[in-house]
RORONU-616998 format. One line per 3 residues: number of its first residue (from 1); their letters; for each residue x, y, z of N, C-alpha, C, CB. Coordinates in steps of 0.001 Angstrom, whole numbers, plus 500000, padded with zeros to 6 digits. Glycine has a CB too. Layout:
N
NUM) A) X:Y:Z:X:Y:Z:X:Y:Z:X:Y:Z; ... $
//
This chain:
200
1) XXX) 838869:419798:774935:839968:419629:773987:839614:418555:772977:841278:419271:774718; 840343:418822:771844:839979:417426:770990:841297:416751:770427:838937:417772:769595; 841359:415890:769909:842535:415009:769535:842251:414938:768490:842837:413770:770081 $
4) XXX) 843403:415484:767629:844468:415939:766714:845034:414381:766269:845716:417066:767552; 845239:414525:764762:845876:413504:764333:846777:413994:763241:844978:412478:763961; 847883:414854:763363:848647:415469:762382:849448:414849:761448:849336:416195:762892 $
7) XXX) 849796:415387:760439:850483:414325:759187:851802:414111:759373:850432:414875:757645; 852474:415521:760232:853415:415239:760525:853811:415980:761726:854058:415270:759570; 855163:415585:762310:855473:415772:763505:856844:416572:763439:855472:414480:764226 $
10) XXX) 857197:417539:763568:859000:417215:763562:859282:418310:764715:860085:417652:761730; 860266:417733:765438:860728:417908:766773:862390:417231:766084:859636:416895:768258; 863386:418673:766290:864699:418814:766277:864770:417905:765111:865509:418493:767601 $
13) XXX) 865430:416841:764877:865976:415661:763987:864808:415308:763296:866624:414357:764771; 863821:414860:764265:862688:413799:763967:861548:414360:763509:862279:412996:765121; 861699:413853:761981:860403:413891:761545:859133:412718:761693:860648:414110:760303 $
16) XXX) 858149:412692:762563:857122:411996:762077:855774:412108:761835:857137:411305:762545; 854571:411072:761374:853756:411550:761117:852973:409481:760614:854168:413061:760041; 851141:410217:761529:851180:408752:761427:849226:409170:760640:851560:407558:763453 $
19) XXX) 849139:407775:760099:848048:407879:759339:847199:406857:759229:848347:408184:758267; 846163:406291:758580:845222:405282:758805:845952:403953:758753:844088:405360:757804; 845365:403007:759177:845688:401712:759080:846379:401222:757951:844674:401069:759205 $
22) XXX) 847329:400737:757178:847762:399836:755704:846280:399104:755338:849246:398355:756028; 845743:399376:754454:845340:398559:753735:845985:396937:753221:845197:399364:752916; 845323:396145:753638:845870:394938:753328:844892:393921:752861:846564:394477:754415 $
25) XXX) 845572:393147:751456:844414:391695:751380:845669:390432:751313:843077:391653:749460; 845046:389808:750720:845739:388272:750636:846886:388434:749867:844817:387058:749913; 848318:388035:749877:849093:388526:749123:849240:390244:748032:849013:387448:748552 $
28) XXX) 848579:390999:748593:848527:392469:748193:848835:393354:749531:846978:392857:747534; 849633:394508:748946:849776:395558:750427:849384:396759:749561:851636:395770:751397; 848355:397397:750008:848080:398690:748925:848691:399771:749889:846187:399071:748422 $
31) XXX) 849045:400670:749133:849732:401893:749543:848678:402651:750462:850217:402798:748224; 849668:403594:751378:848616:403941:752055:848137:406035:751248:849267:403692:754065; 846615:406371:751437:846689:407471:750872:847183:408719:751833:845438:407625:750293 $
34) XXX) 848035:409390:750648:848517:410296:751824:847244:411750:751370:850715:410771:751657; 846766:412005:752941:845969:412502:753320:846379:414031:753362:845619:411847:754341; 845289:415136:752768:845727:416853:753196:845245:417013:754687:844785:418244:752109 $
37) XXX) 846364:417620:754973:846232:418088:756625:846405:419501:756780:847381:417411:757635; 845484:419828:757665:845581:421558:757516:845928:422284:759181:843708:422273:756839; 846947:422478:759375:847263:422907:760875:846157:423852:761617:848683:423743:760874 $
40) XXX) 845875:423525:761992:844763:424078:763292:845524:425305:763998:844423:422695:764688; 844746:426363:764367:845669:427442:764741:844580:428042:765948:846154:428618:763293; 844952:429217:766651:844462:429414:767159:844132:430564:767185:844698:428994:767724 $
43) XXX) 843096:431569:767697:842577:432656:766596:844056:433514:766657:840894:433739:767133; 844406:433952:767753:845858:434720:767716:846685:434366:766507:846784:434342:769020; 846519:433112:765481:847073:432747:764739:848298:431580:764710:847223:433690:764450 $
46) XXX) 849004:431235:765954:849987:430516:765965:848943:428676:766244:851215:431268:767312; 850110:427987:766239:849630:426693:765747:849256:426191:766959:850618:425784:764954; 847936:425596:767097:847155:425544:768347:846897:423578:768205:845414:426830:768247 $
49) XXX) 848381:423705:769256:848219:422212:769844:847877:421449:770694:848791:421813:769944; 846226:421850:771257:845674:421614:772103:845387:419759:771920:844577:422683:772125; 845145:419550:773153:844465:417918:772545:845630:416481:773097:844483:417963:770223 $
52) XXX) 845027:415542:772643:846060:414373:772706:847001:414101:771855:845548:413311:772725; 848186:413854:771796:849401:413444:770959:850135:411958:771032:850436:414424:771321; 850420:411577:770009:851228:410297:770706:852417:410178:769147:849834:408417:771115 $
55) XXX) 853680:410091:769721:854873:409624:769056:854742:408380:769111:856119:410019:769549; 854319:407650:769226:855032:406011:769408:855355:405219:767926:853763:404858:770334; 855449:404774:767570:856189:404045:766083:856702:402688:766248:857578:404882:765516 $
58) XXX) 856921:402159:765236:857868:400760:764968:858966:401372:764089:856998:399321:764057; 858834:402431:763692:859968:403064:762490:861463:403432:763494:859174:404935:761573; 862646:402295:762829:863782:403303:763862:864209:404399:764059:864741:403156:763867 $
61) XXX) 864898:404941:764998:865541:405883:765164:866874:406129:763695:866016:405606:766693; 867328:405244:763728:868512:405352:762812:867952:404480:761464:870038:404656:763588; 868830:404874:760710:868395:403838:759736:869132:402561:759222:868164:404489:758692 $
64) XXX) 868991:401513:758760:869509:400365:758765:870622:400651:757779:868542:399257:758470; 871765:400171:757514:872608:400019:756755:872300:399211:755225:873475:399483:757574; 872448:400213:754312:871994:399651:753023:870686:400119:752751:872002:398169:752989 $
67) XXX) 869422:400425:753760:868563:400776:753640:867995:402151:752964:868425:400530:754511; 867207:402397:752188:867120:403671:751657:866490:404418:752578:866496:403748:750430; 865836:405427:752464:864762:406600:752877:863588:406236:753376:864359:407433:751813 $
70) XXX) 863413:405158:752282:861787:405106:752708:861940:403559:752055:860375:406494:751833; 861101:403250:753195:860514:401693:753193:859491:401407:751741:859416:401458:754806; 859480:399890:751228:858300:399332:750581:857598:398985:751293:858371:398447:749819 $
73) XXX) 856454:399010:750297:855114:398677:751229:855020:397015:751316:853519:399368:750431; 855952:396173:750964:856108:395091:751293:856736:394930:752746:856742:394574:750314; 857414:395432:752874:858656:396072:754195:857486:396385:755249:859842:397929:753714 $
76) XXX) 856992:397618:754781:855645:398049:755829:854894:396736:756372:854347:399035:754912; 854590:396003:755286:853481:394559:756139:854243:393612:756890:852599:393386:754964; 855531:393478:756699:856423:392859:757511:856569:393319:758592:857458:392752:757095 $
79) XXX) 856786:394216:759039:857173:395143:760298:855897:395295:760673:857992:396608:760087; 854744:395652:760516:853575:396218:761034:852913:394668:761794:852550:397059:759642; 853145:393779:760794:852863:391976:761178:853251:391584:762465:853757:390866:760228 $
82) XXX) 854920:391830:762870:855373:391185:763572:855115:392304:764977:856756:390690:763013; 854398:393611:764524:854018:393969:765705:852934:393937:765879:854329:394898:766049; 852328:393530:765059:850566:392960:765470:850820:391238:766211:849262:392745:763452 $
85) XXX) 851589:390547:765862:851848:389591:766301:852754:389601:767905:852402:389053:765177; 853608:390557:768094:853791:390546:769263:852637:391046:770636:854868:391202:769139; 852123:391794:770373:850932:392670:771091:850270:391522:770830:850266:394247:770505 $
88) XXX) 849751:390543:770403:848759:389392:770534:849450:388275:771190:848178:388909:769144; 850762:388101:771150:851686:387357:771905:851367:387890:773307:853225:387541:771427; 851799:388792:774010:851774:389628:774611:850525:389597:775745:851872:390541:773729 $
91) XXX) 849159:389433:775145:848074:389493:775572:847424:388403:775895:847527:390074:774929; 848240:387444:775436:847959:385860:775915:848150:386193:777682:849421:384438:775112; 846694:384934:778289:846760:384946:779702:847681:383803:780059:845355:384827:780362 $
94) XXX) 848505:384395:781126:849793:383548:781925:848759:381964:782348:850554:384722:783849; 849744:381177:782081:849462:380080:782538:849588:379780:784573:850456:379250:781566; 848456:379841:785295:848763:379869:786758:849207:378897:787462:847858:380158:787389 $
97) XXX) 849565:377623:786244:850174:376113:786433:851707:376178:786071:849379:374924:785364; 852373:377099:785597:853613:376979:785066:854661:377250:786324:853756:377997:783815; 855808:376550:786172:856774:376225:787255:857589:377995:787687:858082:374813:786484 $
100) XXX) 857715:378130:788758:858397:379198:789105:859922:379269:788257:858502:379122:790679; 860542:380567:788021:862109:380282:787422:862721:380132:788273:862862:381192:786657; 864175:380013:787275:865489:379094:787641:865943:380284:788673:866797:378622:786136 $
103) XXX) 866319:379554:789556:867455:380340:790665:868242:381147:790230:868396:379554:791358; 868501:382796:790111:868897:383408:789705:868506:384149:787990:869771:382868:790091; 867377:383363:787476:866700:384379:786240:865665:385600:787119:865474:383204:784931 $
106) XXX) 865702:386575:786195:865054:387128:785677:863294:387299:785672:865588:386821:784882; 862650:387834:786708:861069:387534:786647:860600:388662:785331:860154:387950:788445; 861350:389784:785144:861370:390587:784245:860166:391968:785400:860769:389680:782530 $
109) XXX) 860221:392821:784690:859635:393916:785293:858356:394718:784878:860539:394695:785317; 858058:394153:783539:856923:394873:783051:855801:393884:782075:857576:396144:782177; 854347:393700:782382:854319:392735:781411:853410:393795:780016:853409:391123:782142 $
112) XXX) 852796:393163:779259:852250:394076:778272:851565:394784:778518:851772:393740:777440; 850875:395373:779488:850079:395927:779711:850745:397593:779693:849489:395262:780835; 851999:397555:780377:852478:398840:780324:854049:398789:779168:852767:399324:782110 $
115) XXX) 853430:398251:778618:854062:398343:776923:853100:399195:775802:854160:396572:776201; 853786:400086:775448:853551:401137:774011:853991:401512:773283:853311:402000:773908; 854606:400655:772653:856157:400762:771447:855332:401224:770529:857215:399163:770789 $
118) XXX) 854474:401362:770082:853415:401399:768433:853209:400364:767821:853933:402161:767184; 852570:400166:766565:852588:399176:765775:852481:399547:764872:851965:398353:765873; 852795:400661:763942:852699:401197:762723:854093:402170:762501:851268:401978:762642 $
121) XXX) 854577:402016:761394:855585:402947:760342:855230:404056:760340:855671:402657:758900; 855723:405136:760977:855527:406722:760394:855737:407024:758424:857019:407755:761356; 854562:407907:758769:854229:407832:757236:854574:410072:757339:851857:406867:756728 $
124) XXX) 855383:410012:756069:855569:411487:755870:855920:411707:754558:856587:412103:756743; 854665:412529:754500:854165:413054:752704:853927:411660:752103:855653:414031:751529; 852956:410508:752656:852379:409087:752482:853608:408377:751755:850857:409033:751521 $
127) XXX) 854835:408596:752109:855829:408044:752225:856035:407201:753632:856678:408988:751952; 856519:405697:753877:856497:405047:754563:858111:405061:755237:855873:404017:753976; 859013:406211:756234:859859:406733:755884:860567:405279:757388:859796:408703:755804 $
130) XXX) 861863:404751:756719:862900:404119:757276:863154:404429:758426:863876:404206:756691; 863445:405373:758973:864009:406321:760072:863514:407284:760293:865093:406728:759986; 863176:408007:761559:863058:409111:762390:864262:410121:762052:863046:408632:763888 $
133) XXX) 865491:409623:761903:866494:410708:761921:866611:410767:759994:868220:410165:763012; 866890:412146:759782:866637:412504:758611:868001:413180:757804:865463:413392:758767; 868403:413522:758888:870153:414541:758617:870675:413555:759912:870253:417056:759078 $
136) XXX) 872214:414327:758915:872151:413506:757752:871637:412731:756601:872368:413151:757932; 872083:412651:755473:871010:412291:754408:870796:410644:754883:871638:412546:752561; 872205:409875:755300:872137:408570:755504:871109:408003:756452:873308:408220:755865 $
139) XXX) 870573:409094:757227:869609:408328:758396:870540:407937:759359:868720:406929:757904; 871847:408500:759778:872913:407889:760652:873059:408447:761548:874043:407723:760266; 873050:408645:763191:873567:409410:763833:875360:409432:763754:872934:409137:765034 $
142) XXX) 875818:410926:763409:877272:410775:763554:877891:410645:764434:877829:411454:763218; 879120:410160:764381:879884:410143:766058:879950:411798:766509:881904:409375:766029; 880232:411388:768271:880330:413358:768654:881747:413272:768214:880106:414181:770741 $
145) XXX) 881929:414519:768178:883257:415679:768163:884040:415531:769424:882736:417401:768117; 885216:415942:769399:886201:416167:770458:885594:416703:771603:887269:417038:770054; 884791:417884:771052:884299:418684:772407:882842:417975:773171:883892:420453:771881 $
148) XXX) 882154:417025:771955:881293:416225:772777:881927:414843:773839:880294:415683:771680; 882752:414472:772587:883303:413014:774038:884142:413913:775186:884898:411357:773239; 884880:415181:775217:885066:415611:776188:884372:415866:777438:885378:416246:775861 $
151) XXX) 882979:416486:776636:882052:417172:777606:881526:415394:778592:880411:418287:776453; 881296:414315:777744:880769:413189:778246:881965:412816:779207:880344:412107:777112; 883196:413013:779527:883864:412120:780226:884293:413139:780614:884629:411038:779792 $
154) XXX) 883884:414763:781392:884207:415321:782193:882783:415416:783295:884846:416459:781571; 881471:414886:782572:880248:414297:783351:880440:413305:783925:879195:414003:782710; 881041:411890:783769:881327:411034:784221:881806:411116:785380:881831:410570:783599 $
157) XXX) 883126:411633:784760:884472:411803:786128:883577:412861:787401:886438:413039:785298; 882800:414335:787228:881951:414634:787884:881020:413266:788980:881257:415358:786824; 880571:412929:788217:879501:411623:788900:880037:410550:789718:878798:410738:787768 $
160) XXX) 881727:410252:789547:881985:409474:789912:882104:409815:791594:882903:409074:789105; 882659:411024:791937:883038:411540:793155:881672:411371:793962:883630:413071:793037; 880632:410901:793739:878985:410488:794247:879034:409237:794244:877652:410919:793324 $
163) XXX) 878136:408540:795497:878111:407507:795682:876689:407413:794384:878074:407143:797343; 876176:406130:794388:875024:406412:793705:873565:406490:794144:875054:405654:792891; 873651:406797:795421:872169:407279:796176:872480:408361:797164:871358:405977:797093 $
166) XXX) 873745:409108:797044:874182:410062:798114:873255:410744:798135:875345:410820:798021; 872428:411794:796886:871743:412786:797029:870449:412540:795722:872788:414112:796971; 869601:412693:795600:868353:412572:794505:869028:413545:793524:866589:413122:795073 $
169) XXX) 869876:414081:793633:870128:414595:792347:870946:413270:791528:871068:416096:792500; 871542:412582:791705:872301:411480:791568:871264:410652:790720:872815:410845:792981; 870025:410890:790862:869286:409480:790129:868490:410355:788934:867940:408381:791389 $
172) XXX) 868610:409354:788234:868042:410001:786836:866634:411021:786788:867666:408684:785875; 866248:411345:785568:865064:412967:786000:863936:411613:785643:864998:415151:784437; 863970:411072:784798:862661:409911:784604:862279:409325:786335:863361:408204:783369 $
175) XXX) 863393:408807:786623:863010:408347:788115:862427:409184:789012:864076:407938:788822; 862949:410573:789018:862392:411321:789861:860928:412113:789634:863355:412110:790081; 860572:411318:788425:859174:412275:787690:859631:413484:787432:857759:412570:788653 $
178) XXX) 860763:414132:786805:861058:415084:786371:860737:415351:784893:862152:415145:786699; 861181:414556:784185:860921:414036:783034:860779:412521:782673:861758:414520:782389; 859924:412184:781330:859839:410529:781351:861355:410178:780957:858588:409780:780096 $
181) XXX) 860837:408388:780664:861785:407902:780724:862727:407988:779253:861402:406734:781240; 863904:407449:778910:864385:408103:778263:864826:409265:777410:864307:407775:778199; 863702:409097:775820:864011:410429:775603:862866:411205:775278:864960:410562:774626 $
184) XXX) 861690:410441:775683:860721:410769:775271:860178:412389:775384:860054:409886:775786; 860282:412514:776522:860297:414310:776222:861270:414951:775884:860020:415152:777247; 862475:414397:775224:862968:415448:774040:864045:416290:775087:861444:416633:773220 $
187) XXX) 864758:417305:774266:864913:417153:772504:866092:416209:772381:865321:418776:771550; 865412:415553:771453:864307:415142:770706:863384:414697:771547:864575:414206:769762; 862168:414324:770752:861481:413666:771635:861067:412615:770961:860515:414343:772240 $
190) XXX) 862091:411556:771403:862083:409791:770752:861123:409073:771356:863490:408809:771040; 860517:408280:770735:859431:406954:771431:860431:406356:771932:858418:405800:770403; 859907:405849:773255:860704:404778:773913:859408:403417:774109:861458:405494:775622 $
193) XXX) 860111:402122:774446:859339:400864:774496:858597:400884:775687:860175:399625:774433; 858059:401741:776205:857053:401983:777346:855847:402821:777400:857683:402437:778286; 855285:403525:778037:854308:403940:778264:854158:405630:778342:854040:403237:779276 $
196) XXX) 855490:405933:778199:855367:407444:778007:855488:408309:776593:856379:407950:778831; 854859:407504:775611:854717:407933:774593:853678:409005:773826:854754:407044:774259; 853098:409202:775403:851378:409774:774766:851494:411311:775590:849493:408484:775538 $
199) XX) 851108:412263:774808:851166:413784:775752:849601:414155:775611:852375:415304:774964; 849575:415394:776584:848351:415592:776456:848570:417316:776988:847346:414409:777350 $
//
């Protein structure tokens, strides 16, 4: 198999699509070039997605309030910075002299190693695009409908009549290796801040 680096991605809502590194110098952010991509098929003709894949991003899900469509490429070096700077945060070795925590914090559960948030802006049509969600024009998820908050609080009330380890159906499909964790396998299929961002 070989690994595929497509321009773009879109799964239900989400469009993405990721591309070479930002060009960057000393006070300059040059645009990045948007590249021709030609879908790979397979002789039968349909689109042959053999290979490695990875969603992961720094671009949100929603889009910020006030924010347009698509990011500046000033915006891009800001965001791309502070995740090059965390992943180097991140990779610093623990000090084996530092005091145990406070009675009752937090040791936390994961350290960087099984962290894979991304570190780059999805780029679509070498547009540096704000948000994953596209529809709406605002980049907003809308509130549900009557028949969605219904359907959610007739699941609930369902769940409640279960203790919460009565039966493995009771615990989430990520836990059970059914599916990953959040939403990453879709639909949609959102990056989440972990390690199941990569298909194959």
């Amino acid at each position: 198999m070989s690994v595929r680096y497509p321009a773009s991605f879109l799964v239900v809502l989400v469009t993405m699509a990721f591309s070479g590194l930002c060009s960057r110098s000393a006070g300059q952010v040059a645009p990045r070039e948007a590249k021709q991509w030609v879908m790979p098929r397979t002789p039968d003709g349909h689109p042959d997605l053999q290979g490695n894949w990875t969603n992961k991003t720094i671009t949100p899900f929603e889009r910020a309030e006030g924010q347009g469509p698509v990011f500046s490429w000033d915006q891009v070096a800001t965001l791309e910075g502070r995740a090059d700077a965390r992943v180097q945060r991140g990779a610093q070795a623990s000090d084996p002299s530092r005091p145990p925590p406070r009675a009752g914090r937090s040791t936390g559960g994961y350290n960087n190693v099984y962290i894979d948030r991304g570190d780059r802006v999805a780029i679509v049509h070498g547009e540096p695009r704000s948000s994953l969600l596209t529809h709406p024009s605002d980049g907003r998820r809308p509130p549900f409908t009557q028949t969605g908050e219904q359907r959610i609080a007739d699941y609930r009330a369902f769940r409640r009549q279960f203790g919460t380890y009565d039966n493995p159906e009771n615990r989430p499909l990520g836990e059970r290796c059914i599916m990953s964790f959040g939403s990453s396998a879709g639909p949609p299929m959102i990056p989440n801040s972990f390690y199941n961002n990569n298909y194959t």
